[in-house]
ZAVO-469849 format. One record per residue: residue number from 0; x, y, z of N, C-alpha, C in turn. Coordinates in steps of 0.05 Angstrom, whole numbers, always signed. Atoms other than C-alpha are relative to their C-alpha. Example, Ala and Ser with C-alpha at 12.3 -4.5 7.8 and 13.67 -1.06 7.14 Angstrom:
[0,[+18,-24,+0],[+246,-90,+156],[+18,+24,+0]]
[1,[-16,-24,-1],[+273,-21,+143],[-15,+22,+14]]
This chain:
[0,[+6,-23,+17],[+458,-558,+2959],[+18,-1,-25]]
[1,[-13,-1,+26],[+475,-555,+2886],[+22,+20,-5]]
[2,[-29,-12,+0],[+546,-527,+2865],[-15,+37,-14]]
[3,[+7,-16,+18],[+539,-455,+2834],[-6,-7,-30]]
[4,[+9,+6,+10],[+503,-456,+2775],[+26,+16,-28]]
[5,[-11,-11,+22],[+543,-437,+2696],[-10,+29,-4]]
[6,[+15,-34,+3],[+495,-369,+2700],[+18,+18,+23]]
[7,[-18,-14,-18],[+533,-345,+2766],[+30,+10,-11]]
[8,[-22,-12,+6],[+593,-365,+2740],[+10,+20,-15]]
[9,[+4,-18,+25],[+587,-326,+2673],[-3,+29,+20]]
[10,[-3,-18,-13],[+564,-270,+2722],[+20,+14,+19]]
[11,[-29,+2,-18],[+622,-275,+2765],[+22,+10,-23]]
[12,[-21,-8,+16],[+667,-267,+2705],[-8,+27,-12]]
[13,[+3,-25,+11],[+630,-215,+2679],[+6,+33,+14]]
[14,[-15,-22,-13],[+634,-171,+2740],[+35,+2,+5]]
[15,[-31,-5,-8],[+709,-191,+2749],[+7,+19,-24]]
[16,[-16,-10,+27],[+730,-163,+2667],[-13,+29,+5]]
[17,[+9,-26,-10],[+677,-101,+2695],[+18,+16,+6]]
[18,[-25,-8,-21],[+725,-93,+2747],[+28,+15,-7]]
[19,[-18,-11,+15],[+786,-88,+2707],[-12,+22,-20]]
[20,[+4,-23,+25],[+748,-37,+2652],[+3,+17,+22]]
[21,[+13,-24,-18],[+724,+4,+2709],[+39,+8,+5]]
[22,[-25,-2,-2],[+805,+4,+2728],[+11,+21,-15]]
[23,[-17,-10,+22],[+831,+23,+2659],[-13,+35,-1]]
[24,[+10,-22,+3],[+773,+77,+2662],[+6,+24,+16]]
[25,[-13,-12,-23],[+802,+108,+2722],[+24,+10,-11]]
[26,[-25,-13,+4],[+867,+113,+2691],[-1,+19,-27]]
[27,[+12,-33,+18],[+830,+160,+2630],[-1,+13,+18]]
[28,[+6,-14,-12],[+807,+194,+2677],[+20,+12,+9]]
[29,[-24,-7,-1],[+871,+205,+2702],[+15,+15,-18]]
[30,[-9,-10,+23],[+904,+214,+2634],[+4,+20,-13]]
[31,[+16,-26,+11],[+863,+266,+2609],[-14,+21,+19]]
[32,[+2,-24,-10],[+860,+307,+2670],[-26,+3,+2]]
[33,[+34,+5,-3],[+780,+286,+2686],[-4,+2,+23]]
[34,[+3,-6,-26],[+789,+286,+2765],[-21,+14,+0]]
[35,[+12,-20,-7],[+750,+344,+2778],[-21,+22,-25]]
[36,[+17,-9,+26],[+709,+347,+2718],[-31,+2,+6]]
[37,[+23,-4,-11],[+650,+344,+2754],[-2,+19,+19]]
[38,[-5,-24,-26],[+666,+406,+2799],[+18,+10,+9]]
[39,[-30,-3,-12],[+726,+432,+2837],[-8,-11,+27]]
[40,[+2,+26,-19],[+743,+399,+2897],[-16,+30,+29]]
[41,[+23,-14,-19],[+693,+432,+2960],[-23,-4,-21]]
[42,[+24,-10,+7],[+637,+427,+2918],[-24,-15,+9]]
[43,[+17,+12,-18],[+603,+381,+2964],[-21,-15,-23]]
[44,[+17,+22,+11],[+542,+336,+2942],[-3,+22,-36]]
[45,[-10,-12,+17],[+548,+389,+2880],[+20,-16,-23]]
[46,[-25,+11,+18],[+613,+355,+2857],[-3,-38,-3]]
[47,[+10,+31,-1],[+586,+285,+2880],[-19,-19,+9]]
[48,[+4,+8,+29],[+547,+249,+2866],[-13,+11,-21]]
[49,[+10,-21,+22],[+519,+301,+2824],[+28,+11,-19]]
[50,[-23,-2,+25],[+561,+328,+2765],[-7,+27,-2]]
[51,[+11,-29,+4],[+568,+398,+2772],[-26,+13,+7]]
[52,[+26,-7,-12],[+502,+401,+2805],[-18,-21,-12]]
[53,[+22,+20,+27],[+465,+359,+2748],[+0,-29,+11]]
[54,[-6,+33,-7],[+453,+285,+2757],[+7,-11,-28]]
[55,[-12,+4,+25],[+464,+277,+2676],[+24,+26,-14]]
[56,[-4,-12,+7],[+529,+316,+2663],[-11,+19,-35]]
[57,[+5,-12,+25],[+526,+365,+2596],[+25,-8,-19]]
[58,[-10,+21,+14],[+569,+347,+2534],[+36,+8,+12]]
[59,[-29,+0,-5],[+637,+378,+2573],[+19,-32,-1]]
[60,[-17,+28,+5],[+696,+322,+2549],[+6,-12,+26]]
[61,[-12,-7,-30],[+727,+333,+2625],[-26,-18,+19]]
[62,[+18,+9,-17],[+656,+317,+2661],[-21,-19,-16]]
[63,[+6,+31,+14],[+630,+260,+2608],[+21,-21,+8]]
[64,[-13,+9,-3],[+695,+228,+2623],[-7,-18,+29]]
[65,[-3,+9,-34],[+696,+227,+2697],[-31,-13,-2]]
[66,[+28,+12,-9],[+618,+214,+2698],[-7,-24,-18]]
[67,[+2,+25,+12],[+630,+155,+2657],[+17,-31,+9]]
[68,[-12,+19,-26],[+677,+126,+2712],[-23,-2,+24]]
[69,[+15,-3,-21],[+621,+143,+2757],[-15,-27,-8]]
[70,[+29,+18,+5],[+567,+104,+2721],[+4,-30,-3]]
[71,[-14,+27,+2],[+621,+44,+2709],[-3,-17,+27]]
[72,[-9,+11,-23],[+629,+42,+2780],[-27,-13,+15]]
[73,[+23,+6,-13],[+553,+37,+2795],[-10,-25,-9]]
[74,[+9,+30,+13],[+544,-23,+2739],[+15,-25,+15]]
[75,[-13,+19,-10],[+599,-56,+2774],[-8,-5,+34]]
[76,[+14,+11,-38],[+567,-50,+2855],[-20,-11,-9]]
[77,[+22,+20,+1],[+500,-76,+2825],[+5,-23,-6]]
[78,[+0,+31,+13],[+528,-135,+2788],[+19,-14,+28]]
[79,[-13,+16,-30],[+563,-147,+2856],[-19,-10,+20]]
[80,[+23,+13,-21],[+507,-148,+2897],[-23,-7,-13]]
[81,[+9,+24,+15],[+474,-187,+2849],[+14,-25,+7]]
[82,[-8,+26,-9],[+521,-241,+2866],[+2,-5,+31]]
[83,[+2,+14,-34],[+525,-230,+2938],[-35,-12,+19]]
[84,[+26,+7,-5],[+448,-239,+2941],[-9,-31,-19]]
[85,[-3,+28,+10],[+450,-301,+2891],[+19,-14,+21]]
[86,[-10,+20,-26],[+510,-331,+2935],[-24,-3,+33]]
[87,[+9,+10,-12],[+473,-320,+2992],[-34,-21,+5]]
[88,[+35,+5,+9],[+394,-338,+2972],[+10,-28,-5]]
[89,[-8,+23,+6],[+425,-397,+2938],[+20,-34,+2]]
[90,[-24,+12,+4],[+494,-421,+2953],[+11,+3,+35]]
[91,[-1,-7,-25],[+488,-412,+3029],[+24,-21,+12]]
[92,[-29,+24,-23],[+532,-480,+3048],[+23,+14,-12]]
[93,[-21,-17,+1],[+584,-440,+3015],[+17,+23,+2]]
[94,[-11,-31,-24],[+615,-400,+3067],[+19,+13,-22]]
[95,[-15,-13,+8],[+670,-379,+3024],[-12,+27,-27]]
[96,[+16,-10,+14],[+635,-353,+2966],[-19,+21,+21]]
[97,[+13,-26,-8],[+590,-313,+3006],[+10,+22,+15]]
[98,[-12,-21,-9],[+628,-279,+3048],[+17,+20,-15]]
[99,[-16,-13,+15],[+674,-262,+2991],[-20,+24,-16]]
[100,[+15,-19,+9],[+615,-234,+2954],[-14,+15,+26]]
[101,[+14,-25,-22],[+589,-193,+3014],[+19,+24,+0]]
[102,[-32,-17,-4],[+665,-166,+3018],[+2,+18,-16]]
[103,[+2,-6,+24],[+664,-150,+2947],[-24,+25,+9]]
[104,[+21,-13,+0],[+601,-114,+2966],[+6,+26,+13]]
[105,[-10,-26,-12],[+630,-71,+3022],[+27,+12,-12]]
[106,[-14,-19,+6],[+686,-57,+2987],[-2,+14,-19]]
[107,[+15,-20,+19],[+651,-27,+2930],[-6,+27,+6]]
[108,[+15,-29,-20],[+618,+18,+2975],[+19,+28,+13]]
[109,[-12,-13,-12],[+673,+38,+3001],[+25,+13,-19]]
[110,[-6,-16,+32],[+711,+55,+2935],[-10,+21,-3]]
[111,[+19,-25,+4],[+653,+93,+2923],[+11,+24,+18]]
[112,[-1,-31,-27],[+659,+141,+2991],[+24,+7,-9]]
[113,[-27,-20,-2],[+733,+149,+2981],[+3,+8,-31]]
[114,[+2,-20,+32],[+725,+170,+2896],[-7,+23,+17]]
[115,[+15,-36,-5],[+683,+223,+2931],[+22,+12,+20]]
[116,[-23,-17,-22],[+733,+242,+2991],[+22,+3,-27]]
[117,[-28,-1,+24],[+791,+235,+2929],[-14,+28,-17]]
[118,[+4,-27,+14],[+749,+289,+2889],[+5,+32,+13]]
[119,[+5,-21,-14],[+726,+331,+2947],[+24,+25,+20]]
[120,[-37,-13,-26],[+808,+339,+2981],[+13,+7,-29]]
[121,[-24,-4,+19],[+828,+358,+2910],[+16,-16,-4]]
[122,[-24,+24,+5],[+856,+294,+2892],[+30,-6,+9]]
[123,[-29,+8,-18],[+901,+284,+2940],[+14,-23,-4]]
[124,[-10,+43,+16],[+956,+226,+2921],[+1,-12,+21]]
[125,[+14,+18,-23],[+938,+198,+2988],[-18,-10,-15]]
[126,[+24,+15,+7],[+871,+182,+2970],[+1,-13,-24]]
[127,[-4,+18,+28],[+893,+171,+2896],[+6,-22,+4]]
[128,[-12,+27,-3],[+931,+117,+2917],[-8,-22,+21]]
[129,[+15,+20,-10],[+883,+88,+2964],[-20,-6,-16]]
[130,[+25,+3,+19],[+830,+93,+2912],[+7,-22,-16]]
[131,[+1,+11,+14],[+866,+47,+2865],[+18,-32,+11]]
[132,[-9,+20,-22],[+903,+0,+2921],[-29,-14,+8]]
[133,[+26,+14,+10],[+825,-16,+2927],[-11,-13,-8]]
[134,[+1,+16,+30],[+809,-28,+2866],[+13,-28,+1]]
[135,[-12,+27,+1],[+857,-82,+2872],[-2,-24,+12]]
[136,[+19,+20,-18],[+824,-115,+2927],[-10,-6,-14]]
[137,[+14,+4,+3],[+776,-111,+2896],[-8,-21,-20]]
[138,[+9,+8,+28],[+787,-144,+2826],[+21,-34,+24]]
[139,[-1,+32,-10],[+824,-203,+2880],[-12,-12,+7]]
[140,[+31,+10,-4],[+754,-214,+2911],[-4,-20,-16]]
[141,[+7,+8,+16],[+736,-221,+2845],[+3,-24,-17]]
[142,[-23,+33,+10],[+786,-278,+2822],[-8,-19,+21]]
[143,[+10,+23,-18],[+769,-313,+2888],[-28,-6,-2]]
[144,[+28,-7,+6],[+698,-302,+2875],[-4,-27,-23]]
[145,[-2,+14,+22],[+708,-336,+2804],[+8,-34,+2]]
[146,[-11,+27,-4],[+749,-390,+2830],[-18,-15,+11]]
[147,[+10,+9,-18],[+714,-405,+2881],[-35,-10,-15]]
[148,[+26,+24,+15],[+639,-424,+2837],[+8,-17,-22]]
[149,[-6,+18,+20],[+671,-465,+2794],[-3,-29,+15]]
[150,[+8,+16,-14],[+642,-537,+2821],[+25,-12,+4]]
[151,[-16,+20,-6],[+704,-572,+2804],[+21,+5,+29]]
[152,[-12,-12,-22],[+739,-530,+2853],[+1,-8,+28]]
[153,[+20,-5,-31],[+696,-539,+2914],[+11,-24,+13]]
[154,[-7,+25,-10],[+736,-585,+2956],[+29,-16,-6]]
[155,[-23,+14,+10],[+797,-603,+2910],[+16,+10,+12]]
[156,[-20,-9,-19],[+859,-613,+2942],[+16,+30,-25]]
[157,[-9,-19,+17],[+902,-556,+2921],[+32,-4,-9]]
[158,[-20,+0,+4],[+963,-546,+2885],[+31,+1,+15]]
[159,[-16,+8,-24],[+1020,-577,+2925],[+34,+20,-9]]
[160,[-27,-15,+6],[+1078,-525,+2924],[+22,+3,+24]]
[161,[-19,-11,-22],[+1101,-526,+2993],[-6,+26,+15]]
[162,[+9,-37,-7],[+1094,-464,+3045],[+19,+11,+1]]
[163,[-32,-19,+5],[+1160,-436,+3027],[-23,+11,-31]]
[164,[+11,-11,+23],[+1127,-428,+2955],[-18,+13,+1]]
[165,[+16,-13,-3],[+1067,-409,+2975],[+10,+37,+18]]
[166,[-7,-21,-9],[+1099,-360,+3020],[+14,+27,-29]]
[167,[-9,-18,+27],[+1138,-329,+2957],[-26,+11,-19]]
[168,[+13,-11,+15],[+1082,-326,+2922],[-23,+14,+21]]
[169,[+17,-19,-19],[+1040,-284,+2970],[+20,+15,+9]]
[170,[-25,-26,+0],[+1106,-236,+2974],[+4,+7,-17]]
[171,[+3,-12,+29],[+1105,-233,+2911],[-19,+17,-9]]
[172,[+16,-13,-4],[+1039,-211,+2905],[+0,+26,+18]]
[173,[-4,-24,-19],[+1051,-166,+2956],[+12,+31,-5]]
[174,[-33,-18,+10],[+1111,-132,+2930],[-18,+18,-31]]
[175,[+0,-7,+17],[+1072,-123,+2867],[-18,+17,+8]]
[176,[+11,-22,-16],[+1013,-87,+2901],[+14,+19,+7]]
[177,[-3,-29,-18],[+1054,-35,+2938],[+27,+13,-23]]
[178,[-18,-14,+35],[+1095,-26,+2861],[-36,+23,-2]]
[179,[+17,-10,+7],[+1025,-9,+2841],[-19,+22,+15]]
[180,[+15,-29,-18],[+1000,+38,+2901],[+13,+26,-9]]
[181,[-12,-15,-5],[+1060,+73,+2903],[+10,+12,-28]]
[182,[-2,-24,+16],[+1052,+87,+2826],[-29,+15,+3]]
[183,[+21,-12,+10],[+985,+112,+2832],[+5,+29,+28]]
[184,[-16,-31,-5],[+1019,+163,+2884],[+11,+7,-3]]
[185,[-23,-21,+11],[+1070,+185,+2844],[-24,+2,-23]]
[186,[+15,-2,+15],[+1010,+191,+2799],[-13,+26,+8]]
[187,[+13,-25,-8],[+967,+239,+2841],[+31,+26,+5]]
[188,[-25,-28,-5],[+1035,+288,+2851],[-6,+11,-33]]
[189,[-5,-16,+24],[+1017,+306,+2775],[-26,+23,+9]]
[190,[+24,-28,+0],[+957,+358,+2807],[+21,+9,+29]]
[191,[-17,-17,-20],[+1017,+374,+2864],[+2,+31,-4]]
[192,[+3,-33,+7],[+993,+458,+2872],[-26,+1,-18]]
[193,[+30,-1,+8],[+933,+436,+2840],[-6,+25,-22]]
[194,[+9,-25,+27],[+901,+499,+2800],[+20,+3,-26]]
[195,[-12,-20,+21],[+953,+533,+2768],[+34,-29,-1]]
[196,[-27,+13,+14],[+1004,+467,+2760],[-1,-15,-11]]
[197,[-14,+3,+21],[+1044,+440,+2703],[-5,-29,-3]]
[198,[-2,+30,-5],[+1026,+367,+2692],[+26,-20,+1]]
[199,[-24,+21,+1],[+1100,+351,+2674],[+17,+9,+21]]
[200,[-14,-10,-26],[+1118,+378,+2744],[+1,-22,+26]]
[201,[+0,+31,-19],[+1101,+305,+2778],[+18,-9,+10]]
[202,[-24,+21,-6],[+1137,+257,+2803],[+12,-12,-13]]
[203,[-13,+23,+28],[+1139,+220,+2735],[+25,+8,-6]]
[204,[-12,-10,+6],[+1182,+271,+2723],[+31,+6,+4]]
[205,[-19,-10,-21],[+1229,+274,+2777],[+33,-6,-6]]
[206,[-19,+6,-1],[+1284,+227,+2753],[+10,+18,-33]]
[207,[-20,+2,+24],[+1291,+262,+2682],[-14,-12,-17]]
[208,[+6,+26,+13],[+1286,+218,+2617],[+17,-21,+22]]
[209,[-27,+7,-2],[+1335,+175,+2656],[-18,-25,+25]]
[210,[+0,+27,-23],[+1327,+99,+2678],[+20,-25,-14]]
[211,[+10,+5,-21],[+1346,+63,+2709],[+13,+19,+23]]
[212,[-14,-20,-16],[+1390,+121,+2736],[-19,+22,-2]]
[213,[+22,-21,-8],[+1362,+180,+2769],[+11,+33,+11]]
[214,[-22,-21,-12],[+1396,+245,+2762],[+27,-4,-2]]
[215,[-24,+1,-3],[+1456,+217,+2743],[+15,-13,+33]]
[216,[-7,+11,-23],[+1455,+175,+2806],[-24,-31,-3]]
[217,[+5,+28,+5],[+1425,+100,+2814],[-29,+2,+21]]
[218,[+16,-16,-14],[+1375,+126,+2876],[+11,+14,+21]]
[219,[-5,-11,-15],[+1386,+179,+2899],[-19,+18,+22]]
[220,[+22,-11,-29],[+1340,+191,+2962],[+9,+25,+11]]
[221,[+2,-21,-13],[+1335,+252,+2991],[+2,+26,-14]]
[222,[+7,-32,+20],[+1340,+307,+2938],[-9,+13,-2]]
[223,[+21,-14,+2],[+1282,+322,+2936],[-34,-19,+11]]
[224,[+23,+20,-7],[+1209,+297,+2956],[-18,-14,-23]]
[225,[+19,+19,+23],[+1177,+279,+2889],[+27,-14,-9]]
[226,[-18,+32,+4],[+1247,+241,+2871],[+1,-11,+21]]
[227,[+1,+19,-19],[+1238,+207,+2933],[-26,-19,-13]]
[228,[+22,+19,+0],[+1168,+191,+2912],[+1,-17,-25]]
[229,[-7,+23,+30],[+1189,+164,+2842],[+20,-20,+10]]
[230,[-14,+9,-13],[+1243,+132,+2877],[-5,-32,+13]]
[231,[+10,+17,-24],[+1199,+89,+2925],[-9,-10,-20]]
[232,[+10,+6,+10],[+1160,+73,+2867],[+20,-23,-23]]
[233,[-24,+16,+13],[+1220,+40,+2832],[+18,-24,+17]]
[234,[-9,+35,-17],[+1245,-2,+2892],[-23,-15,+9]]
[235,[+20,+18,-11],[+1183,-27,+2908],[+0,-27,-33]]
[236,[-7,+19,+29],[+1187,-54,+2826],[+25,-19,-5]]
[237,[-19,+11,-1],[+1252,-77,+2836],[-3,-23,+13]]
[238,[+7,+15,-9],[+1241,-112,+2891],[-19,-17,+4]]
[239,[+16,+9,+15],[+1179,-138,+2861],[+16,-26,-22]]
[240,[-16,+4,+18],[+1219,-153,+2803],[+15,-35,+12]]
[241,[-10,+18,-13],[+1260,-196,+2847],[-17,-36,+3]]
[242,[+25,+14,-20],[+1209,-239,+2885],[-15,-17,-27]]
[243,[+23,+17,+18],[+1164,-253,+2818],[+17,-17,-17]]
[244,[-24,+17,+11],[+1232,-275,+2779],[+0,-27,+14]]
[245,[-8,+27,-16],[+1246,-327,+2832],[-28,-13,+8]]
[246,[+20,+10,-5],[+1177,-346,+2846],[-15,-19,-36]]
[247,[+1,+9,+39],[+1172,-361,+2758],[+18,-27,+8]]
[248,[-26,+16,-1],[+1240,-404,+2770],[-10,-21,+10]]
[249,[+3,+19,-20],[+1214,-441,+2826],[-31,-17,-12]]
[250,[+14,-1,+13],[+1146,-452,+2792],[+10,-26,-18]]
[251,[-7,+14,+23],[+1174,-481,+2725],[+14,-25,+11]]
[252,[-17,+12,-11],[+1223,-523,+2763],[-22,-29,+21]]
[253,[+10,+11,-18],[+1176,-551,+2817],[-23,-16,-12]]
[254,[+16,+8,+11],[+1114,-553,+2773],[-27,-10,+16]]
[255,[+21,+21,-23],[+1060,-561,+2828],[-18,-10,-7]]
[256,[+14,+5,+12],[+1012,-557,+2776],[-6,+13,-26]]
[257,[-1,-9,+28],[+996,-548,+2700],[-18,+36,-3]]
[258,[+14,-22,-2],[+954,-483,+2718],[+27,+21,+12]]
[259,[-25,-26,-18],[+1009,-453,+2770],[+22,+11,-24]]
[260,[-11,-8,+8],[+1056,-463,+2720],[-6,+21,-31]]
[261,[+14,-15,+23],[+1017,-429,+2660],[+2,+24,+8]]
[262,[-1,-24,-20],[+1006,-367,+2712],[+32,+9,-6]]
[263,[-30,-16,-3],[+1083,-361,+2720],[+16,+2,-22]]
[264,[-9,-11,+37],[+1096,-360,+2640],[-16,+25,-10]]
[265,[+15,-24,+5],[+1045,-309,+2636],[+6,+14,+19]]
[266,[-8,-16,-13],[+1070,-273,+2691],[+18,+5,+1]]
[267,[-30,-5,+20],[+1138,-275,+2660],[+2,+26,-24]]
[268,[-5,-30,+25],[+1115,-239,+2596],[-14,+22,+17]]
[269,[+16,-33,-13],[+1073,-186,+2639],[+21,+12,+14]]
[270,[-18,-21,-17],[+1131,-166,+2680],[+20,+13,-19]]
[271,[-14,-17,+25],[+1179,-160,+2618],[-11,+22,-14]]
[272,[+22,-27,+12],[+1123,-118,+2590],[-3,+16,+13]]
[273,[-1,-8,-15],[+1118,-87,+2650],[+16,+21,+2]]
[274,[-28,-17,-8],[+1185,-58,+2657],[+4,+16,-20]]
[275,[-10,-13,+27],[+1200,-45,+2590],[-25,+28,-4]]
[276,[+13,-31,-5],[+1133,+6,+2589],[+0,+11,+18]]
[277,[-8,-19,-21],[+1156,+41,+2647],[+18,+9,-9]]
[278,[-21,-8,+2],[+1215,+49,+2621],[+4,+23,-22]]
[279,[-2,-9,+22],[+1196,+77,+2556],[-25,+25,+16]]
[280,[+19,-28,-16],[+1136,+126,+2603],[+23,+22,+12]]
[281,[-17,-20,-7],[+1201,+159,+2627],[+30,+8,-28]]
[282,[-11,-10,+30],[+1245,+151,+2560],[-12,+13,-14]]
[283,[+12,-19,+23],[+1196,+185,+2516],[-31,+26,+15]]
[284,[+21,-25,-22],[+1161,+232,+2577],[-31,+1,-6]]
[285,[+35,+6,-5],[+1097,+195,+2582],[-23,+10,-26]]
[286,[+20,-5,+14],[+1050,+188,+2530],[-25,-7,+12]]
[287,[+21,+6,-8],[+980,+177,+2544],[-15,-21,+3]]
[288,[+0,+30,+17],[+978,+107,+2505],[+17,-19,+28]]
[289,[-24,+19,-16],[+1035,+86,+2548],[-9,+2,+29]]
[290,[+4,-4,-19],[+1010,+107,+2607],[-28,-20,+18]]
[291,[+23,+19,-8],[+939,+71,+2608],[+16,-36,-7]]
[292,[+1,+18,+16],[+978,+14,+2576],[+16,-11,+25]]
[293,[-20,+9,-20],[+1037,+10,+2643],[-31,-3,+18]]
[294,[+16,+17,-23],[+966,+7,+2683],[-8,-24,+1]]
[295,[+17,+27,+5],[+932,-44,+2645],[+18,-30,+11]]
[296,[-20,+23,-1],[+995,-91,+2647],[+9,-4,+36]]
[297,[+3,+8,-34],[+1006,-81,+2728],[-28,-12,+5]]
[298,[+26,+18,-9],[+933,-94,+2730],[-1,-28,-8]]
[299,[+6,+27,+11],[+938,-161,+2694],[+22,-11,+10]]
[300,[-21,+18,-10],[+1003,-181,+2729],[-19,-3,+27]]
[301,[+7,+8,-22],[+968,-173,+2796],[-19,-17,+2]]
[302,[+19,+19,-8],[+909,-209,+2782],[+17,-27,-12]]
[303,[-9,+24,+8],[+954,-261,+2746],[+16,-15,+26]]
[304,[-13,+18,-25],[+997,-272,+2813],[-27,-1,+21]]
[305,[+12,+7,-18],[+938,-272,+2857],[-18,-31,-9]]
[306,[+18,+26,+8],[+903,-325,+2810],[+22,-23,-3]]
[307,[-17,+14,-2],[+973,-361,+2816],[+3,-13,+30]]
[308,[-14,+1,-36],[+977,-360,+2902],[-35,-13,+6]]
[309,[+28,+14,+0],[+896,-381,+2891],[+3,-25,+9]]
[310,[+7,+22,+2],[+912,-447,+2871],[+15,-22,+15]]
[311,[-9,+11,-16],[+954,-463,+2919],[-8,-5,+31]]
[312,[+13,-3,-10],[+901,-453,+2969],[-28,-18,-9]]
[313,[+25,+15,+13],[+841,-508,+2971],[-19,+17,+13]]
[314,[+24,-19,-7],[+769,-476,+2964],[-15,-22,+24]]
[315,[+19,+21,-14],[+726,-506,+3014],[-27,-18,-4]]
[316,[+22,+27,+18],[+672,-564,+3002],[-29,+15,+8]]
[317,[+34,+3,-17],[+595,-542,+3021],[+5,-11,+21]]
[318,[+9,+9,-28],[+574,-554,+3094],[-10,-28,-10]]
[319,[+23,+28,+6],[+530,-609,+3069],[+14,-17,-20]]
[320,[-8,+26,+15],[+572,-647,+3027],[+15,-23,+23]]
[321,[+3,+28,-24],[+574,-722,+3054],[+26,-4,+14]]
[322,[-26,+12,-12],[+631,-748,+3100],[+10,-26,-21]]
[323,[-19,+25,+12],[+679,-794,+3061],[-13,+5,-32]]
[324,[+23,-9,+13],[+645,-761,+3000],[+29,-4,-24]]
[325,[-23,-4,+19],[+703,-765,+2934],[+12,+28,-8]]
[326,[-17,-22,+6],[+748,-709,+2921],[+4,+4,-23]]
[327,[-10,+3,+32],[+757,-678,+2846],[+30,+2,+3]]
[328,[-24,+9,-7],[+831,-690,+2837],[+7,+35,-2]]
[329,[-16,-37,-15],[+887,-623,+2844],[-17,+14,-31]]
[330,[+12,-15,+18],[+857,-566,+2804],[+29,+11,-17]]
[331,[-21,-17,+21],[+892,-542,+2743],[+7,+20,-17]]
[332,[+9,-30,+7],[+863,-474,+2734],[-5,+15,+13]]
């Protein structure tokens, strides 16, 4: 069976950069206080998937907003199960690929249900922060997805780093994920009391202007429960911090391959970038700019370390390709 075709792939990339918009769009939505712009939370099939009852909200900023994350989210499950029905219709000897797009498929779906449980509990920073812990799956699918129809791929050995390295870099990854959950629940604490409260009453809030000290203390746990939850959200970055430093080091040094190491120069400047707009979302008490701008840049470090721990991982060949068949040499993208 013929490799995926240049039309998939193109499709494949298109839903992955989807993926990320749909992301950033989430964090408007956020921003500007759009949650529940399509209803208050009980308002049952009312609030979702209907918009205030309507299936085309009216020109409210609040319920255009949110219902323009909605409609993002729906371009992005069709162009998914567009590929998981191409992988499978077409690309069947390639177990990996299809299963990944099926995955992709249920986890779309399941995005979907929990947006609506996240509207309908009053945006609870539970669900907030499963909603966009998700997402992140989701856009890694997507990278494997990508990788994975690229013909040269299919089969090549993979970038030889060692499983110490590999191990770092899949803790790394890790570390950076549960940076990025645990801001999108110190994120939902800005509707903490919901109705009648103060947006700068969050968590963002908790330490102060003041980092990397907190309160005139370095962490100080137990104070209170939203400086706990800013708190958590800072050692998970730290120790993030840590992990992707030494995983760069080891990278440059080792060189497993001209791709890995590209990844860990670019995942060098995203964490410097990284830090530094966090730092400045609590030095100059969160702008709006800064705020979508600390998502965008976690979003592009994570997919940058997962497309780094990729290539250290070989894709697998088609069922049907021949025994003793030639191998493309190590991949370097």
């Amino acid at each position: 069976m013929s490799p995926p075709t240049p039309g998939y792939r193109r499709l494949a990339l298109i839903t992955a950069l989807a993926t990320f918009l749909l992301i950033l769009v989430g964090g408007v939505v956020r921003v500007s206080d759009s949650g529940l712009g399509c209803g208050p939370a009980g308002s049952g099939l009312n609030g979702w998937p209907f918009c205030n009852g309507d299936v085309v909200p009216g020109l409210d900023l609040n319920s255009v907003i949110e219902y323009s994350h909605r409609l993002l989210a729906g371009i992005v499950g069709v162009l998914m199960i567009f590929l998981a029905v191409l992988a499978f219709r077409r690309y069947r000897s390639h177990r990996g690929l299809v299963r990944a797009s099926f995955a992709a498929v249920g986890l779309v779906i399941a995005q979907g249900l929990l947006g609506a449980a996240t509207v309908e509990k009053d945006l609870d920073e539970g669900l907030v922060a499963s909603h966009l812990g998700l997402a992140m799956a989701l856009l890694a699918l997507m990278a494997y997805i990508w990788r994975a129809s690229k013909p040269e791929n299919l089969g090549a050995q993979a970038a030889d780093g060692g499983p110490r390295f590999r191990g770092l870099s899949i803790a790394a990854s890790g570390a950076i994920l549960c940076t990025i959950v645990a801001g999108g629940y110190m994120a939902g604490t800005q509707n903490y009391g919901r109705a009648d409260y103060q947006l700068g009453d969050g968590a963002h809030h908790a330490c102060g202007k003041q980092f990397p000290t907190c309160n005139g203390d370095f962490l100080p746990f137990g104070e209170a429960r939203l400086v706990d939850i800013h708190l958590t959200h800072r050692v998970f970055m730290y120790l993030a911090s840590i992990l992707v430093i030494t995983l760069i080091v080891l990278a440059v040094r080792r060189r497993p391959s001209p791709g890995v190491v590209r990844n860990a120069w670019i995942a060098a400047g995203l964490l410097g970038a990284q830090v530094l707009v966090g730092a400045l979302n609590v030095w100059l008490d969160e702008y709006e700019a800064l705020i979508l701008l600390h998502l965008a840049l976690g979003t592009l470090l994570w997919a940058t370390l997962v497309g780094l721990t990729l290539q250290l991982y070989r894709v697998p060949a088609p069922r049907e390709s021949p025994a003793g068949a030639s191998r493309p040499s190590a991949v370097t993208a």
